[in-house]
TORGUTI-184266 format. One line per field, with one value per residue (C-alpha): residue number from 1; x, z, y. Coordinates in pm, whole numbers. Last residue first. Layout:
N
num = c(NUM|...)
x = c(X|...)
z = c(Z|...)
y = c(Y|...)
***
This chain:
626
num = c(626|625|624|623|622|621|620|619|618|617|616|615|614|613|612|611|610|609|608|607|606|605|604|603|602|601|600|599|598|597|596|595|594|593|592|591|590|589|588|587|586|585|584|583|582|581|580|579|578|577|576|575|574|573|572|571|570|569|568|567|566|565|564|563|562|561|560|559|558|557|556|555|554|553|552|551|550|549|548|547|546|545|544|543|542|541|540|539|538|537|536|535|534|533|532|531|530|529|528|527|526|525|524|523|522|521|520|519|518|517|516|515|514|513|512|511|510|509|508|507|506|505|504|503|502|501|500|499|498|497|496|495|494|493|492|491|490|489|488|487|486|485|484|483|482|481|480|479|478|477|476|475|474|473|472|471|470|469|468|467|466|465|464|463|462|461|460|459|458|457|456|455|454|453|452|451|450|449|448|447|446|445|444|443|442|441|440|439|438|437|436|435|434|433|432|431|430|429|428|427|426|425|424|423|422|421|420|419|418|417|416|415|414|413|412|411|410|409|408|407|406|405|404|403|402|401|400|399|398|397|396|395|394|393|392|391|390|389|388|387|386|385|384|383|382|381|380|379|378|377|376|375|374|373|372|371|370|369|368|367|366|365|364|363|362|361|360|359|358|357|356|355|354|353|352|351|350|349|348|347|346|345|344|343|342|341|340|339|338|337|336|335|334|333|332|331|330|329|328|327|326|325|324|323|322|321|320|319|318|317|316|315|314|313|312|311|310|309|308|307|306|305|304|303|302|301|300|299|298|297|296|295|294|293|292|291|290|289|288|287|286|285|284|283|282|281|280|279|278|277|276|275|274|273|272|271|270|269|268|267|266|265|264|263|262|261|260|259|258|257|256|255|254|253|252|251|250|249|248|247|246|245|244|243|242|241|240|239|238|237|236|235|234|233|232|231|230|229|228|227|226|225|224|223|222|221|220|219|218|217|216|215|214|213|212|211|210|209|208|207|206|205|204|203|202|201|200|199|198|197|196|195|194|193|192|191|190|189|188|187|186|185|184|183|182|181|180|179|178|177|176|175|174|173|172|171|170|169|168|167|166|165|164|163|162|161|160|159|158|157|156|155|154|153|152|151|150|149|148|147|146|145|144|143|142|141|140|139|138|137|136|135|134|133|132|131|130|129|128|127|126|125|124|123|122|121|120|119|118|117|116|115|114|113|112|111|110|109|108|107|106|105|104|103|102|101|100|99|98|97|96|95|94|93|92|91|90|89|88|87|86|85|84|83|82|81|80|79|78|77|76|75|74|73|72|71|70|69|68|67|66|65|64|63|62|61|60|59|58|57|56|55|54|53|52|51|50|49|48|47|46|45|44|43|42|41|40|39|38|37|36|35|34|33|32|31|30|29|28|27|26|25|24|23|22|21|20|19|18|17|16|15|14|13|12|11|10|9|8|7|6|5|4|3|2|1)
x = c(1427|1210|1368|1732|1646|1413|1751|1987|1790|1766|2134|2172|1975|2127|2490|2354|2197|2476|2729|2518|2470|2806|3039|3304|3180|3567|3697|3524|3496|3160|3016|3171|3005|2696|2669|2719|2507|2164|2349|2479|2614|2645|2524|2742|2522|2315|2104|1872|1511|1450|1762|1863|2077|2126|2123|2194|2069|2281|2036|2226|1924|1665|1501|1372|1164|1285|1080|1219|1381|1545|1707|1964|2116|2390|2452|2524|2135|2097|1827|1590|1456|1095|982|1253|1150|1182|1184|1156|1253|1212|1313|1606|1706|1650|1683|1605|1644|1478|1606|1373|1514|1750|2007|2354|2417|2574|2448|2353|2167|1985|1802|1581|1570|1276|1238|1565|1785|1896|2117|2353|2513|2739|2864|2714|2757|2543|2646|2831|3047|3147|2904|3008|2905|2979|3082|3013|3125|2964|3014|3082|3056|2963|3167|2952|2954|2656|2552|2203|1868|1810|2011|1807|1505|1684|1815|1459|1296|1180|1420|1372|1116|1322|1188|1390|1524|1096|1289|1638|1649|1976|1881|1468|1638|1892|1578|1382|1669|1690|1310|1347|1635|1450|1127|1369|1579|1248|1117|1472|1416|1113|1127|1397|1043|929|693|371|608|814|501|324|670|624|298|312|629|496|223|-198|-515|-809|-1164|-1476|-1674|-1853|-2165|-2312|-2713|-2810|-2886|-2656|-2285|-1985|-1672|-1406|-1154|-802|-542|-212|-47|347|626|763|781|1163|1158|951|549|520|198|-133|-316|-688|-756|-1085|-1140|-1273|-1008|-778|-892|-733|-791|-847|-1082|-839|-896|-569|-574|-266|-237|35|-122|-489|-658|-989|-1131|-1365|-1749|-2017|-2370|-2393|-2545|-2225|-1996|-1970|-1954|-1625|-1469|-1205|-859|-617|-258|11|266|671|896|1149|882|819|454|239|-47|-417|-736|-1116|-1215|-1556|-1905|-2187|-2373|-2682|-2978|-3246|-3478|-3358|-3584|-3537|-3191|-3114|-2834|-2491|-2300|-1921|-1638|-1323|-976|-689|-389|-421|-508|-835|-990|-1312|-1664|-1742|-1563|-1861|-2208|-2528|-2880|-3038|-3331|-3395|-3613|-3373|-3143|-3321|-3185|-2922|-2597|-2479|-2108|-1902|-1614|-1317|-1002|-679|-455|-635|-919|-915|-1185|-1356|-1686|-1977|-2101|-2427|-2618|-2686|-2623|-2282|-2247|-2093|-2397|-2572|-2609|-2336|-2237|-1917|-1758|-1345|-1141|-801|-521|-398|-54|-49|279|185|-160|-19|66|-272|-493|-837|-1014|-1393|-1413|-1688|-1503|-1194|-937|-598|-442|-112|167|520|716|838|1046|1276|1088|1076|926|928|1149|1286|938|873|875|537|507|221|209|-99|-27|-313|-450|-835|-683|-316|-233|-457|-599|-529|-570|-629|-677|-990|-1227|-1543|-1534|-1377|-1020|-939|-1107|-1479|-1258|-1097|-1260|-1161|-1322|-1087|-913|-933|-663|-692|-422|-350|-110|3|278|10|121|218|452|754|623|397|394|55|-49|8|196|499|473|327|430|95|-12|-395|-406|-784|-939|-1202|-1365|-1510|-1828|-1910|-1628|-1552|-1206|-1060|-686|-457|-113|34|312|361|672|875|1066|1343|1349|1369|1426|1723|1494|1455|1244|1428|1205|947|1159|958|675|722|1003|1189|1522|1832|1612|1502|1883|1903|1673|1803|2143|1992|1791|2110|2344|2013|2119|1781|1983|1693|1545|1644|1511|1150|1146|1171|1428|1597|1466|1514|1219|1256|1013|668|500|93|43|-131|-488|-742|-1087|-1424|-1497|-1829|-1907|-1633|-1513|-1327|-1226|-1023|-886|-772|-628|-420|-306|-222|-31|151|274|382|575|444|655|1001|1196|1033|1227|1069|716|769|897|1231|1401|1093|926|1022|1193|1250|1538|1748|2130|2165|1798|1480|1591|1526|1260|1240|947|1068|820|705|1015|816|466|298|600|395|322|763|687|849|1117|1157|1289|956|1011|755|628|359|-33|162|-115|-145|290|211|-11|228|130|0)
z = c(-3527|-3821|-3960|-3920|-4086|-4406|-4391|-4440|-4721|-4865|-4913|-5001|-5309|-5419|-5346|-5553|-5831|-5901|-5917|-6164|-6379|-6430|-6213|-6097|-6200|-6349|-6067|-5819|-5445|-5483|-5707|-5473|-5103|-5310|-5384|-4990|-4901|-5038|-4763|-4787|-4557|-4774|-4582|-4591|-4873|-4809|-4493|-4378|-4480|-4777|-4892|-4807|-4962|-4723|-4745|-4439|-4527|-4313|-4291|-4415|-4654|-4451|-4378|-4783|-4719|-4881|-5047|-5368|-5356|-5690|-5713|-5986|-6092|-6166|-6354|-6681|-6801|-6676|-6444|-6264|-5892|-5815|-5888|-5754|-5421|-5207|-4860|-4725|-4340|-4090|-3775|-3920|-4149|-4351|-4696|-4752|-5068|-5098|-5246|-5312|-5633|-5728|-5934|-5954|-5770|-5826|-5672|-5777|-5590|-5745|-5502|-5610|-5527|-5795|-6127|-6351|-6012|-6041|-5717|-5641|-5552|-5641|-5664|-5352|-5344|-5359|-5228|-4936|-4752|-4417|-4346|-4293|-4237|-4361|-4677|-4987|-4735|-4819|-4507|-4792|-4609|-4759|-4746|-4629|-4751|-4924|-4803|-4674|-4779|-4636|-4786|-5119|-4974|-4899|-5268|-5342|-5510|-5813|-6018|-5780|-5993|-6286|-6615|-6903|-6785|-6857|-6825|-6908|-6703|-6506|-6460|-6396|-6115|-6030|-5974|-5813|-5552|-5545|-5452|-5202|-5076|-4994|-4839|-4569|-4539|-4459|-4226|-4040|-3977|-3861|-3492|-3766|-3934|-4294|-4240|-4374|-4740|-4708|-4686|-4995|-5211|-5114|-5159|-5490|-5657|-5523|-5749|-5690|-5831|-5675|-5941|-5807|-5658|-5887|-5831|-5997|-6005|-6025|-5636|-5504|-5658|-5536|-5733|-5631|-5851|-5814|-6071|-5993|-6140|-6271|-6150|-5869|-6163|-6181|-5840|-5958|-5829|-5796|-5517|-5554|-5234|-5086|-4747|-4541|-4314|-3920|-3802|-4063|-4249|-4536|-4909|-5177|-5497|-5693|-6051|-6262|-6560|-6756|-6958|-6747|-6432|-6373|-6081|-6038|-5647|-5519|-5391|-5338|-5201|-5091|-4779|-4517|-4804|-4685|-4332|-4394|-4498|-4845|-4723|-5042|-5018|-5307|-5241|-5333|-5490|-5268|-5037|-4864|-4805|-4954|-4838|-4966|-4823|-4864|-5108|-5139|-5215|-5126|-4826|-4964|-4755|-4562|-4377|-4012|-3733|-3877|-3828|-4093|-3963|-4036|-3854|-3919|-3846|-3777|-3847|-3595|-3764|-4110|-4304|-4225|-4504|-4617|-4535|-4316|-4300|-4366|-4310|-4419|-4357|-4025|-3937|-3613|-3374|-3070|-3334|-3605|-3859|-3595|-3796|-3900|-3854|-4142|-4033|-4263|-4096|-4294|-3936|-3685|-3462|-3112|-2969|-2931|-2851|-2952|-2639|-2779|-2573|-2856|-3206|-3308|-3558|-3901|-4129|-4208|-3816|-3646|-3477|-3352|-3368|-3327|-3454|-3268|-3410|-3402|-3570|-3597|-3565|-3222|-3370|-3770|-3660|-3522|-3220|-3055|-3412|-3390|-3430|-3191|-2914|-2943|-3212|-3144|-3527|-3702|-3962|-4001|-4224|-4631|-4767|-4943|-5011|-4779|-4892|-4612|-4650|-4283|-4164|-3921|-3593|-3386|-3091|-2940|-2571|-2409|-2051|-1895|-1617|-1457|-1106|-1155|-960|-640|-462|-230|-68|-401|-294|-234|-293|-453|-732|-592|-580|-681|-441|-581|-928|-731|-958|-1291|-1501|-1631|-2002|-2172|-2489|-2824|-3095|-3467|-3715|-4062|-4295|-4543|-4744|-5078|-5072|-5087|-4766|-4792|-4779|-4763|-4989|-4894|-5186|-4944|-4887|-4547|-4262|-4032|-3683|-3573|-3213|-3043|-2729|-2465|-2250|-1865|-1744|-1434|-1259|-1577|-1657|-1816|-1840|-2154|-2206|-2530|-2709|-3039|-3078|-3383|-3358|-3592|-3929|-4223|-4090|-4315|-4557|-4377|-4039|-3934|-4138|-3863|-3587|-3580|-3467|-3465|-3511|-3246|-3132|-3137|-2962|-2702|-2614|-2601|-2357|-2140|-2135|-2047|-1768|-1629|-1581|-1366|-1149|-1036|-1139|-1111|-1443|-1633|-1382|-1416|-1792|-2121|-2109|-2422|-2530|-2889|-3010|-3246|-3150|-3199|-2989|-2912|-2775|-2429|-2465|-2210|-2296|-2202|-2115|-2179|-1879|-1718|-1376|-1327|-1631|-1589|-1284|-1462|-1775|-1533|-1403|-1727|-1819|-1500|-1550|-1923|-1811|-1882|-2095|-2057|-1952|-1645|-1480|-1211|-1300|-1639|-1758|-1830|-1586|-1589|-1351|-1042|-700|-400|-184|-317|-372|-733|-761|-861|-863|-1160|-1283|-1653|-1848|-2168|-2419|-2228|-2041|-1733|-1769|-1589|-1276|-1179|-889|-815|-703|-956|-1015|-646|-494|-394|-276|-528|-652|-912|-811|-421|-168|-270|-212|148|278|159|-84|0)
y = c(4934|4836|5137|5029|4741|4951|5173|4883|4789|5083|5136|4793|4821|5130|4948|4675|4890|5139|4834|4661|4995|5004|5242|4974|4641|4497|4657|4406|4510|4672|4371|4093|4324|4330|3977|3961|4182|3944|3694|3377|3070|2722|2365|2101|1881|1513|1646|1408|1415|1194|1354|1727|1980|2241|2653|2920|3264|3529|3875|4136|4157|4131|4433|4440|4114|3784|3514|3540|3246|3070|2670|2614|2251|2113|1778|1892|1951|2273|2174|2423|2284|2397|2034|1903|2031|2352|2407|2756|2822|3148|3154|3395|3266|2889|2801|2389|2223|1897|1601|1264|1249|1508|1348|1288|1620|1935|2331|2657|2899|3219|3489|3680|4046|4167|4228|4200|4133|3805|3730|3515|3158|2939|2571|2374|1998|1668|1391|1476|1240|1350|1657|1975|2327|2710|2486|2730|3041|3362|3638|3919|4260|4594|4915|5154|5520|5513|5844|5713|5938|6286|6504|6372|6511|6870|6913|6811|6493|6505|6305|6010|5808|5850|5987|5987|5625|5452|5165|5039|4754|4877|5237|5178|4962|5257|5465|5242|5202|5580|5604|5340|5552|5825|5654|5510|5816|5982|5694|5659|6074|6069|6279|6450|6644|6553|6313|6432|6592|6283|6060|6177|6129|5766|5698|5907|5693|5371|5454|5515|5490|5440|5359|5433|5147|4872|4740|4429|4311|3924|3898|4151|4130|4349|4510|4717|4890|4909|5127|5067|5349|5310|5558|5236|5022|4983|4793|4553|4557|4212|4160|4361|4294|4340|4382|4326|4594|4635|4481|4313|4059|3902|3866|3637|3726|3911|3980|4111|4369|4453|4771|4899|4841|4757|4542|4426|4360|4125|4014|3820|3803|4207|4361|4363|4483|4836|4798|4544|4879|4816|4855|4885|4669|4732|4463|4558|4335|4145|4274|4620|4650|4971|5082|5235|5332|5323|5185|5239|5103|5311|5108|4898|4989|4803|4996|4966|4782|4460|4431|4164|3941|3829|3584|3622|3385|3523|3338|3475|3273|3164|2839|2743|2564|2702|2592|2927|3234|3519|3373|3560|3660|3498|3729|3916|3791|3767|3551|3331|3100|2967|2909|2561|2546|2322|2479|2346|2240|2312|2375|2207|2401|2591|2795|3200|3333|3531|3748|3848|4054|4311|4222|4450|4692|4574|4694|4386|4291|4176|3794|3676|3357|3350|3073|2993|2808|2428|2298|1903|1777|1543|1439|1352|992|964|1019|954|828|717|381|312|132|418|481|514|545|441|523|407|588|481|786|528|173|-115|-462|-639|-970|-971|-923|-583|-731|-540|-438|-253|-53|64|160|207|438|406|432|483|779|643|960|1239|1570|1778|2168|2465|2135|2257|2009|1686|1688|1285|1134|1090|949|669|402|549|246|7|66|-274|-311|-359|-497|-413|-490|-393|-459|-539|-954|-927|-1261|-1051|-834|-537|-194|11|240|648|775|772|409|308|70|-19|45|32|46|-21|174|-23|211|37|250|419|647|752|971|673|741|632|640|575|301|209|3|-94|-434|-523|-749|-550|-147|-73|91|383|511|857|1054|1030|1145|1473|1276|958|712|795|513|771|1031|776|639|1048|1063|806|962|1262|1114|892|1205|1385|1109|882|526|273|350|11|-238|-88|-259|-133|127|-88|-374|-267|-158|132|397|497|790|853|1233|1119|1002|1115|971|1101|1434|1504|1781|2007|2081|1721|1645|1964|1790|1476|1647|1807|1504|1316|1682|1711|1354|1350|1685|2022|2270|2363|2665|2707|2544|2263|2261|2383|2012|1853|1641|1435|1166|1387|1287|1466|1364|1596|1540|1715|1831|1718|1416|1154|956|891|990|1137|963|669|483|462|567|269|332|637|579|483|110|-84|234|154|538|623|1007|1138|1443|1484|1524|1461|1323|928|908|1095|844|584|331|0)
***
């Protein structure tokens, strides 16, 4: 029988049995391994790693189980606690209480690692490979009943599968594929367990309604193993219904809001609307109430489309019967620019305006081409339409926008704003022209100059550059171009032993936009991926994106870059099926500019105007961000 104490601690222990430890059932699961809280301390906890003892970790397999518990606890439905499913490489290893009887924090970290080595899960996936025939894989999870009343019975499905998602099977064309269920009992200590009301939890029995679920399966010595092959499985309860999968611990969640307005954007009295999680690419299939306090269900903004942004709003519309109805005069209502490898034209139409129509969207004109755009974002109290790719040498050109909405079979259009990079720009300097703005007005200065030098180096439109108007004073303000510009490229920044695919070059192409040009060798690109990473920022690109000059190198372009980060270093790896198969090459936009300004041959040519033009802004959009 447990000590009085042992049944009062949610996640302390002073056990030092592994076979007795309370929460021996998790042992070995993801990184539960019990180890002192401190060097010498008689306290024990089941993870080195979790926010209850630094808080520079997150919750513990144990803190989470028992905080699942108490939530359980205060609201109604809950069912089924699952912990994030994990499958490793069975090799015996950790598998038994024997093998966690050393408590040093030494032992945890060498435990964890053992783990790292063995993941197949998660972000370990990649690690399964065709080298697998014959060893044990191991799905393991941790379940607690939260009834007090009925017995829950939960079923592993585990199976190895190619990356066009069939099935692999053995020579004789037999599924790798296996499946076991196991009994969860009834949470029989649930009255105990800090009873609703109770100001603190004075004790219970940890593993009342626990299981350990744990599935092993030998992969066959003749299983037919392809590259990019992973191991895939579901938890799925009595009824089929799917707890968990091998996409559950990667999945990214964000937060939907619900909040309902009549047609003209004001909000429905005593409606609170509220706010909850979803997956990454669900779609909300919500049915809206057809009536509200009387008033008359109209329309839905947000519904039945993936989510695929942050801070997604869903809209209930509703006639106000009390107000004649009225279509609000369409309008745009204001215009920005964003500062992109090529620069985004954004124009703020009011949501007000649009609450009475079925449909609508936004044309766009600029020299002589016309664009439709029927995607935009949300932002406040306006949706926001953009114009992306305006090239640096097109900063004199109008973008012409026009808004269009449909009611019933009838189509309004707004009036027509026009604006250029060339008359934002020039608009600010004359608001902004005091030395509280002075990174702004050097800013706006040399983005004029770069379009300049770009209008320069394309040959457009040169009898009238964008910066010829500004003033002996304006041009005081933008940067001297003093700097001398530093080249940090290095073609093996780090190594691997035995590359197989190697970096050649890389720079910039510069006829539209900053985009950046990468060369490298390999036998072929096959299940390669190249990876650019800065920041905490990453791109991967495929062979599909890849450009092959037909001698065994090949180019791969980015464009992805924002003006602020061009002395920003770019790392760039080669990767197969996952792991790295090139030392990775350190780049920066300033470092083509750093070889042009140090070359002779590029001394005054257009080129060398450009890049240090470039730069110049740049720097200023950094220091402006600042």
């Amino acid at each position: 029988m447990l000590e009085d104490k042992e049944l009062k601690s949610l996640n302390l222990s002073s056990v030092e049995d592994p076979a007795k430890i309370k929460w021996t059932q998790l042992l070995g699961f993801r990184n539960t391994y019990t180890c002192r809280n401190a060097y010498g301390s008689k306290m024990l906890v089941s993870s080195y790693e979790c926010i209850m003892r630094d808080t520079n970790y997150q919750f513990c397999e144990v803190c989470r189980l028992q905080g699942y518990k108490r939530m359980s606890q205060l609201v109604k439905d809950a069912e089924l606690y699952v912990a994030t499913p994990e499958v490793k490489e069975y090799t015996g290893a950790y598998s038994s209480p024997s093998d966690f009887t050393d408590l040093e924090t030494s032992s945890y970290y060498t435990y964890t690692s053992n783990r790292s080595g063995r993941l197949l899960s998660g972000n370990g996936k990649s690690r399964f490979n065709t080298d697998m025939n014959g060893k044990k894989i191991e799905l393991r999870t941790v379940v607690q009943n939260v009834s007090d009343k009925q017995a829950r019975q939960i079923r592993f499905k585990m199976w190895i599968r190619h990356s066009d998602g069939s099935v692999a099977t053995d020579s004789s064309g037999n599924p790798l594929q296996t499946t076991q269920t196991f009994d969860i009992p009834v949470w029989n200590d649930k009255a105990n367990f800090w009873p609703i009301g109770a100001l603190d939890h004075i004790k219970s029995d940890f593993n009342s309604g626990l299981k350990s679920c744990s599935l092993i399966y030998q992969i066959p010595s003749d299983a037919q193993l392809l590259n990019g092959d992973t191991v895939a499985f579901q938890v799925l309860d009595e009824n089929g219904n799917i707890l968990a999968d091998d996409n559950t611990e990667t999945q990214r969640y964000t937060t939907v809001s619900i909040q309902y307005k009549f047609e003209d954007g004001t909000e429905i009295p005593n409606t609170a609307g509220g706010t909850f999680t979803v997956p990454y690419g669900t779609k909300l299939g919500l049915t809206p109430a057809k009536s509200l306090y009387g008033y008359e269900f109209v329309k839905a903004d947000g519904l039945n489309e993936p989510i695929v942004s942050d801070g997604t709003v869903v809209t209930y519309y509703y006639k106000n019967k009390a107000a004649p109805e009225e279509k609000p005069a369409l309008a745009i209502d204001k215009a920005s620019i964003s500062l992109e490898s090529s620069i985004t034209m954004n124009f703020k139409v009011p949501k007000s305006s649009l609450s009475s129509y079925d449909d609508f969207y936004m044309t766009f004109k600029c020299n002589g081409k016309e664009e439709k755009a029927t995607q935009y974002k949300q932002n406040g109290d306006y949706y926001v339409f953009s114009y992306k790719g305006i090239n640096p040498q097109l900063m004199n050109d109008e973008v012409t926008a026009v808004l269009h909405a449909k009611k019933g079979n009838e189509e309004y259009t707004s009036p027509e704003k026009a604006l250029s990079v060339k008359e934002y720009a020039y608009t600010l300097l004359d608001r902004y022209s005091s030395d509280e703005y002075s990174k702004l007005r050097t800013l706006l200065v040399d983005l004029l100059n770069y379009g300049a030098m770009a209008q320069k180096y394309v040959g457009y439109k040169t009898d009238n550059l964008v910066n010829s108007e500004l003033t002996a004073v304006q041009k005081s303000w933008g940067s001297n171009g003093a700097e001398k510009f530093k080249n940090i490229s290095d073609l093996n920044y780090k190594t691997i032993s035995s590359p197989t695919a190697q970096w050649n070059t890389c720079g910039l192409v510069l006829n539209n936009s900053i985009m950046l040009r990468a060369k490298f060798s390999a036998k072929d690109v096959e299940n390669k991926t190249v990876e650019i990473a800065f920041r905490n920022t990453k791109f991967t690109y495929d062979k599909n994106d890849f450009v092959n000059n037909g001698d065994g190198t090949y180019y791969v372009y980015c464009n992805e870059l924002f003006a602020h980060e061009l002395s920003d270093k770019l790392l760039l790896t080669v990767y197969e099926n996952g792991v790295p198969c090139s030392n990775t090459m350190l780049f920066s936009v300033e470092s083509y500019a750093s070889v042009i300004q140090q070359s002779s041959a590029y001394k005054g040519t257009a080129l060398d105007d450009l890049t240090q033009a470039m730069m110049r802004y740049g720097k200023s959009a950094a220091a402006y961000r600042t």
